[in-house]
C-alpha positions as CSV (number, residue, x, y, z in Angstrom):
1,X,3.5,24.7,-66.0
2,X,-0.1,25.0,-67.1
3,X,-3.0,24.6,-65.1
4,X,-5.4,21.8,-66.3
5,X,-8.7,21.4,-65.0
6,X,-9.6,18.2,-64.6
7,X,-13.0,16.2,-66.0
8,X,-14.2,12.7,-66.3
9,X,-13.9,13.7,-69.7
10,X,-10.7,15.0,-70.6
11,X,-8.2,12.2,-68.7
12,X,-7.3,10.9,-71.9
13,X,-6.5,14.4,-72.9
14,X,-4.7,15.4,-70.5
15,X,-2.4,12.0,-70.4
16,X,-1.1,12.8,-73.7
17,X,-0.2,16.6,-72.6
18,X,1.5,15.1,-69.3
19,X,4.4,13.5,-71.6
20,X,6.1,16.6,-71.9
21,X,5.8,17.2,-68.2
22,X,8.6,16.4,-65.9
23,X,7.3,13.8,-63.1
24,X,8.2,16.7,-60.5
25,X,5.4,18.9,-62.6
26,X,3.0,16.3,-62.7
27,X,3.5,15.7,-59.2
28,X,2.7,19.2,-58.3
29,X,-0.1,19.4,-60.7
30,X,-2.0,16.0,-58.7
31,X,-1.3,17.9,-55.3
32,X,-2.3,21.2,-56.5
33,X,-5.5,19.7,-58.2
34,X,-6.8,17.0,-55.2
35,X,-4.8,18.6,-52.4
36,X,-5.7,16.1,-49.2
37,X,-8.3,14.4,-51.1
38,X,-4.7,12.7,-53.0
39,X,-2.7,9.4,-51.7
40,X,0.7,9.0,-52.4
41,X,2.2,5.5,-52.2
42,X,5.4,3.8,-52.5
43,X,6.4,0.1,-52.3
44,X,9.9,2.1,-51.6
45,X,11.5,-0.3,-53.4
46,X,13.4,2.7,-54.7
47,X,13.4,6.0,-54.0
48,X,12.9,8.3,-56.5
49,X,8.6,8.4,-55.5
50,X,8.6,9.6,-52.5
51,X,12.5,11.5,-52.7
52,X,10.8,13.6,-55.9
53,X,7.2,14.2,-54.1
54,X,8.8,15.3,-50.6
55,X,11.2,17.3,-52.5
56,X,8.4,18.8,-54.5
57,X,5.7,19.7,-52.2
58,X,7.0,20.3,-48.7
59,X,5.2,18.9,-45.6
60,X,3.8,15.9,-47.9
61,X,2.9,12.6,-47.2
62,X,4.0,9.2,-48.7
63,X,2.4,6.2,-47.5
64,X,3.6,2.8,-47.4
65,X,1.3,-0.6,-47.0
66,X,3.0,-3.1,-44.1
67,X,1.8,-6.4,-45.3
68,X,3.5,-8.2,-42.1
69,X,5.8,-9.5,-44.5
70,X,7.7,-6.7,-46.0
71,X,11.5,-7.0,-45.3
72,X,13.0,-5.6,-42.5
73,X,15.4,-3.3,-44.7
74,X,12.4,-1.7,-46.3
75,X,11.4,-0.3,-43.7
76,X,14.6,0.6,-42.2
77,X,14.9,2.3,-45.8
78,X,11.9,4.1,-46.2
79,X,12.0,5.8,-42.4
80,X,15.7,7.1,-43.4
81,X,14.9,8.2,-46.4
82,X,12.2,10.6,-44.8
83,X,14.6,11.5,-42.3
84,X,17.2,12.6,-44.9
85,X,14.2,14.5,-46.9
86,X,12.2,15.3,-43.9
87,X,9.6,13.9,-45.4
88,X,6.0,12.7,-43.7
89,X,6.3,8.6,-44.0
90,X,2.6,7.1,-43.0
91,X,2.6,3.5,-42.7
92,X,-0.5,1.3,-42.7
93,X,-0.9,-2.2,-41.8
94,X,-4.0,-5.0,-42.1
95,X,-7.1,-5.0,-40.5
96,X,-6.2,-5.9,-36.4
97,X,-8.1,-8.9,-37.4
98,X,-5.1,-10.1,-40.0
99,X,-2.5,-11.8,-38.1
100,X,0.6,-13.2,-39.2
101,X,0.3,-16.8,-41.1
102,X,0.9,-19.5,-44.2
103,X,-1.5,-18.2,-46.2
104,X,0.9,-16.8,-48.7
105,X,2.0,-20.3,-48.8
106,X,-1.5,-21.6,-49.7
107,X,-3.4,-18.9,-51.6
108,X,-1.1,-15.6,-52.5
109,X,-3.9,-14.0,-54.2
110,X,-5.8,-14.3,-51.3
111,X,-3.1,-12.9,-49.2
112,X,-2.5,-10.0,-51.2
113,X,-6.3,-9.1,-50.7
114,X,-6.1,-8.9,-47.3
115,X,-2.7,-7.8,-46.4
116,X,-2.5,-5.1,-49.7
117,X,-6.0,-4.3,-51.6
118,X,-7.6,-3.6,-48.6
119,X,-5.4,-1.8,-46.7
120,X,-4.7,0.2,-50.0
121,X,-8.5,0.7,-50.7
122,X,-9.5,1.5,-46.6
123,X,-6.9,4.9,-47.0
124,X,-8.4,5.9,-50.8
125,X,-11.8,5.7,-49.4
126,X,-13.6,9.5,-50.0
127,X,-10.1,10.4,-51.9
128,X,-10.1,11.7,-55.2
129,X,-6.6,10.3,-56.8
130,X,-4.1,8.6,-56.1
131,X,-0.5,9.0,-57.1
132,X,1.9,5.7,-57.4
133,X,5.3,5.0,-58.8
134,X,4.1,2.2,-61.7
135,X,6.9,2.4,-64.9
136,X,6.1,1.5,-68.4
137,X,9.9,-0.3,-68.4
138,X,9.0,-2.5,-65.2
139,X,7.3,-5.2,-67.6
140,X,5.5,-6.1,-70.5
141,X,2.5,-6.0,-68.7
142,X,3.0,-2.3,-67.5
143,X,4.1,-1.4,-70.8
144,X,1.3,1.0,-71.7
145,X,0.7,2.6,-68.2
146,X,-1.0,5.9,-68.6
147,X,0.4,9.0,-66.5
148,X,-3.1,9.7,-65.4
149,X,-6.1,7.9,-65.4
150,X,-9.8,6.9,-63.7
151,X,-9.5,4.0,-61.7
152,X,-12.8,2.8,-62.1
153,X,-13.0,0.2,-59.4
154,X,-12.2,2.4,-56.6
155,X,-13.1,6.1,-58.5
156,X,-10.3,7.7,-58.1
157,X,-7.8,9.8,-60.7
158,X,-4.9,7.5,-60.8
159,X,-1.6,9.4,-61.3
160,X,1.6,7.5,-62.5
161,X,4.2,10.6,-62.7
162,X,7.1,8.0,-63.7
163,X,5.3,6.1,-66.4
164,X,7.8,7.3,-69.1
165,X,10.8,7.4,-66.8
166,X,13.6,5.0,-68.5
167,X,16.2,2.8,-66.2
168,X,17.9,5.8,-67.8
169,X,16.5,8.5,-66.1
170,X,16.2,6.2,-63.2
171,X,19.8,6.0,-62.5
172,X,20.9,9.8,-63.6
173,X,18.3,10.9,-61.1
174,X,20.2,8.5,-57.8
175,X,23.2,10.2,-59.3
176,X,21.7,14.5,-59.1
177,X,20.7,13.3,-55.5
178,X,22.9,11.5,-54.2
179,X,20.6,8.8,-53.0
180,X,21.4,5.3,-52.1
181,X,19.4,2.8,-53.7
182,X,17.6,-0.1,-51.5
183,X,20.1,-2.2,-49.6
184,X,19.1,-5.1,-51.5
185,X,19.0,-3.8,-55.1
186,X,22.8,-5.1,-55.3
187,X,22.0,-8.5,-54.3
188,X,19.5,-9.0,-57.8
189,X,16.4,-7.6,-56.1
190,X,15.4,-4.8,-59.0
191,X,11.6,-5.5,-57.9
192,X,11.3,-5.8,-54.0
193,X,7.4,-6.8,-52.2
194,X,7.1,-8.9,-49.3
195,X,9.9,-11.5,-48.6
196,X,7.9,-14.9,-49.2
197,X,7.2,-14.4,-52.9
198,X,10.0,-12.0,-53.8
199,X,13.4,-13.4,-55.4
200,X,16.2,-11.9,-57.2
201,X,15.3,-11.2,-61.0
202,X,15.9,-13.4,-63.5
203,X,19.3,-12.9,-65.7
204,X,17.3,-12.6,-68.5
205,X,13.7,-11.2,-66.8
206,X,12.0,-8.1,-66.7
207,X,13.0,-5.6,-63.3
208,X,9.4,-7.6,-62.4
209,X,10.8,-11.1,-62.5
210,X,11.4,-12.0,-59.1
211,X,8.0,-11.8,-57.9
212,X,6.6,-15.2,-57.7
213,X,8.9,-16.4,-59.2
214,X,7.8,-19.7,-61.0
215,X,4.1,-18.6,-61.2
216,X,1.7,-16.9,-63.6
217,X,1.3,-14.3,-60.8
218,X,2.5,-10.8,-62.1
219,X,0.3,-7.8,-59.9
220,X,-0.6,-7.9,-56.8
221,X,-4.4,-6.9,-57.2
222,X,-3.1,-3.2,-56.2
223,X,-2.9,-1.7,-59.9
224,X,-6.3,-3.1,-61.5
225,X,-6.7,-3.3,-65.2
226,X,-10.1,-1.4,-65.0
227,X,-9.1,2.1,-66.3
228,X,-10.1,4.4,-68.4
């Protein structure tokens, strides 16, 4: 694996050279690079994330956002799956001031801001980069997800290590590892967020199109569109 120092100037450079990197390289190349100035996080949704960075780089942490409303097999799923890789989970939650409510019923931008984006952007403050689990095959609007670049809004390096991992890859990898998926991937759940505005996917939907369901709302506000 080749080192590659990194410049506000050559991210676009060195996104191209990451495609022939395995996701485990580019992993160890983000925690070699930013070492604690980096965040991993994972919706754990799956496993393959946090499984390939604990396996990777020993004694790491993966972090996962409580929203109040994640379901209850989430995070039974994501504290056994850092037992079995003895793996460091950190979970973070709302401001104290954020209590449980309707407001997802009312306003699920506004919900996501509070119970998400901030909580996201209060552990990335006076980091460097940031390493999430975004796929190119989640949805049409992922489609062209970089493996790295600068996240403008919050200046940090974003690094997506499974950008060009296929449903392909996806699978063979549960299969080297032995690892269970998420309890609720076999009910229809191929995208899983908080339990209000999550559903099954749609027969003939992207992995993505169970999340508000039966509105224009595709992101969460987490993975901005201002990169470069």
């Amino acid at each position: 694996m080749q080192e590659l120092p990194l410049s506000a100037g050559n991210v676009a450079t060195i996104t191209k050279q990451f495609e022939s990197w395995s996701p485990q390289d580019i992993i160890a190349w983000a925690h070699g690079t930013f070492g604690a100035d980096l965040v991993v996080t994972s919706s754990f949704g799956d496993p393959v994330l946090a499984h390939m960075t604990w396996s990777t780089v020993k004694g790491s942490t993966v972090t996962l956002i409580d929203t109040q409303y994640l379901f209850a097999q989430t995070l039974w799923y994501a504290k056994v799956l850092a037992e079995q890789t003895a793996g460091n989970l950190e979970v973070i939650a709302p401001a104290e001031t954020v209590l449980p409510d309707d407001l997802w019923q009312r306003d699920t931008d506004a919900c996501c801001a509070i119970r998400k984006v901030a909580p996201l952007e209060h552990a990335l403050a006076n980091k460097s980069a940031w390493i999430t689990g975004l796929r190119r095959d989640d949805s049409t609007s992922r489609a062209n997800t970089p493996l790295v670049s600068h996240d403008m809004l919050r200046d940090v390096i974003k690094v997506n290590p499974l950008a060009n991992l296929t449903q392909s890859d996806y699978n063979k990898y549960l299969e080297i590892h032995g690892l269970n998926e998420h309890p609720l991937t076999s009910q229809g759940y191929t995208s899983i967020g908080c339990w209000p505005c999550t559903r099954p996917a749609a027969v003939d939907g992207d992995a993505r199109s169970g999340r508000w369901a039966g509105t224009e709302k595709t992101e969460c506000g987490l993975h901005a569109k201002a990169t470069v």
